[in-house]
C-alpha positions, 0 to 999 in steps of 0.5 A: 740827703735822701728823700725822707731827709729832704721832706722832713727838712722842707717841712721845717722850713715850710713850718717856720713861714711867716710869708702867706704869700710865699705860702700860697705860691708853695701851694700853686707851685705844688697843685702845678707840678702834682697835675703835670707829673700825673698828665706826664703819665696818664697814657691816651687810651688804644682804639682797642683798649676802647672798644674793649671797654664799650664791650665789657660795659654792654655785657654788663648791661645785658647781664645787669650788672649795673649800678643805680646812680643814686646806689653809687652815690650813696655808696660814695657818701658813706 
């Protein structure tokens, strides 16, 4: 059975659930595995990747090429 397949068929299933606490462990089963997979692939920043960084972000500054916080977060809200 192919992945499509297997999702489709887990949904069924899932949507047949009468159990809310069988539903609320699927739930933090699934927010523990999403969080382990993305820190499996999340890979720790080089001390030059970093520095590099910091360098682009002073640039900027000097340049002004910065954001206002609140130009951010109303971007962000729209």
């Amino acid at each position: 059975m192919d992945l499509e397949s297997r999702k489709i068929s887990f949904i069924q299933e899932f949507l047949r659930l009468q159990n809310e606490e069988i539903i609320e462990g699927l739930e933090q089963l699934l927010r523990k595995k999403k969080a382990e997979v993305v820190e499996k692939n999340i890979a720790p920043m080089t001390l030059e990747e970093f520095n590099d960084e910091i360098d682009q972000a002073m640039e900027g500054s000097k340049n002004n090429r910065m954001i206002e916080v609140a130009e951010l977060r109303e971007k962000y809200n729209k």
